[in-house]
C-alpha positions in Angstrom: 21.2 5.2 -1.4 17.4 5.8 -1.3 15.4 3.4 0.4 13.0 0.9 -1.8 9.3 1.0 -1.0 7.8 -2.1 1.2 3.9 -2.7 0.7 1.6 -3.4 3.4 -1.8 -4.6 1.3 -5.0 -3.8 2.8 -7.5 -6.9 3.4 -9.1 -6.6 0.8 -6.4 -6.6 -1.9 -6.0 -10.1 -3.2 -3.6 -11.8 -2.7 -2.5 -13.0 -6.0 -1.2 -9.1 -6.1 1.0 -9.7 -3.2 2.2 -13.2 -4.5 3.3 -11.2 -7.9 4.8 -8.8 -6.0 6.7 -11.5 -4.3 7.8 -13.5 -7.2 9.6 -9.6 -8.4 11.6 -9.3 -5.5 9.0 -6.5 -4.2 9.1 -6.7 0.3 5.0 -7.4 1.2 3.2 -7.5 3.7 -0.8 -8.4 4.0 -3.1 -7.3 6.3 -3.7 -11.3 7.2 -0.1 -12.2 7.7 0.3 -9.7 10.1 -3.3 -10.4 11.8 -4.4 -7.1 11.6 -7.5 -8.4 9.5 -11.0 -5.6 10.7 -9.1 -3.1 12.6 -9.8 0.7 12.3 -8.6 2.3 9.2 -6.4 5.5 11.7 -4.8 1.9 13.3 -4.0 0.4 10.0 -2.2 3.4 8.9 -0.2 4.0 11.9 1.0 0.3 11.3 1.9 0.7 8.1 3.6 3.8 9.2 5.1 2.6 11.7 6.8 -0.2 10.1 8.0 2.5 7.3 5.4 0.9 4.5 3.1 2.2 1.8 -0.7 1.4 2.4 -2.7 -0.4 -0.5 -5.9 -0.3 -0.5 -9.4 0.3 -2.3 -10.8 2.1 0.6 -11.5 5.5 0.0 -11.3 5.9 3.9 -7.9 6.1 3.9 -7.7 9.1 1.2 -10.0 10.9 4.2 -7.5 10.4 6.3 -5.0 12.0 4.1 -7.3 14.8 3.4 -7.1 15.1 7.1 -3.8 15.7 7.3 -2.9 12.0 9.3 1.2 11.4 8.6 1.7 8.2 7.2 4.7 6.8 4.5 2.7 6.6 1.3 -1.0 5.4 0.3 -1.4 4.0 -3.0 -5.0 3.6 -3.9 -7.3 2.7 -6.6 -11.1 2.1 -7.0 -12.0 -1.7 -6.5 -12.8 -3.7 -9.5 -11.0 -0.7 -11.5 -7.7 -3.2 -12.7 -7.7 -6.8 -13.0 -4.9 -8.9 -10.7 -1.8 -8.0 -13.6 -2.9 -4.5 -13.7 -2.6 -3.7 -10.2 0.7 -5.7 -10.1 2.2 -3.8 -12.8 1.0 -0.3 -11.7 2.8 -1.3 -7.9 6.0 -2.8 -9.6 5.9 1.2 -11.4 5.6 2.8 -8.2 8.6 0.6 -6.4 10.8 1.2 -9.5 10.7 4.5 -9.5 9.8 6.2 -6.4 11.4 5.4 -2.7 10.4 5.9 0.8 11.7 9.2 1.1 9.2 10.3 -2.2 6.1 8.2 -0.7 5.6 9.9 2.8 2.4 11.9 3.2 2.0 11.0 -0.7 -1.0 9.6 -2.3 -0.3 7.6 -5.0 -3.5 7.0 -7.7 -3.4 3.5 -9.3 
């Protein structure tokens, strides 16, 4: 059975995205509940990764990092200010109903 995706939300997402999530069922985790809050954007990934989780974020860093070839288990990113709070929840409840872990490694996802 394929695995579901887990979020781990960059510090800037807010967190009324991760509270929706929540209330769905959908396994988060924020930058601030795991007091990772300012660290480099390679040590942010590698946690995500490690922890088997897809990064969100509106930091276009992270797609450089990509670029660069960096493994990781998924990036879904978007511009900021691009969807409002229900748009970004409902474009994230997409991705976990449809693709898995297995689909989101070393795979940008465009929000």
């Amino acid at each position: 059975m394929a695995e579901p995706v887990r979020f781990f939300m960059d510090q800037h997402i807010p967190a009324a995205v991760s509270h929706g999530l929540g209330r769905h069922g959908v396994d988060v985790l924020t930058a601030q509940d795991a007091g990772r809050c300012g660290q480099p954007d390679i040590d942010q990934l590698a946690f995500a990764t490690l922890d088997q989780r897809v990064l969100v974020s509106f930091d276009p860093d992270f797609l450089a990092l990509h670029q660069a070839g960096t493994s990781h288990t998924g990036i879904a990113w978007c511009q900021a200010h691009k969807h409002g709070i229900g748009q970004l929840i409902q474009a994230l409840l997409l991705i976990h109903g449809v693709l898995d872990r297995d689909s989101m490694k070393n795979h940008v996802e465009y929000l």
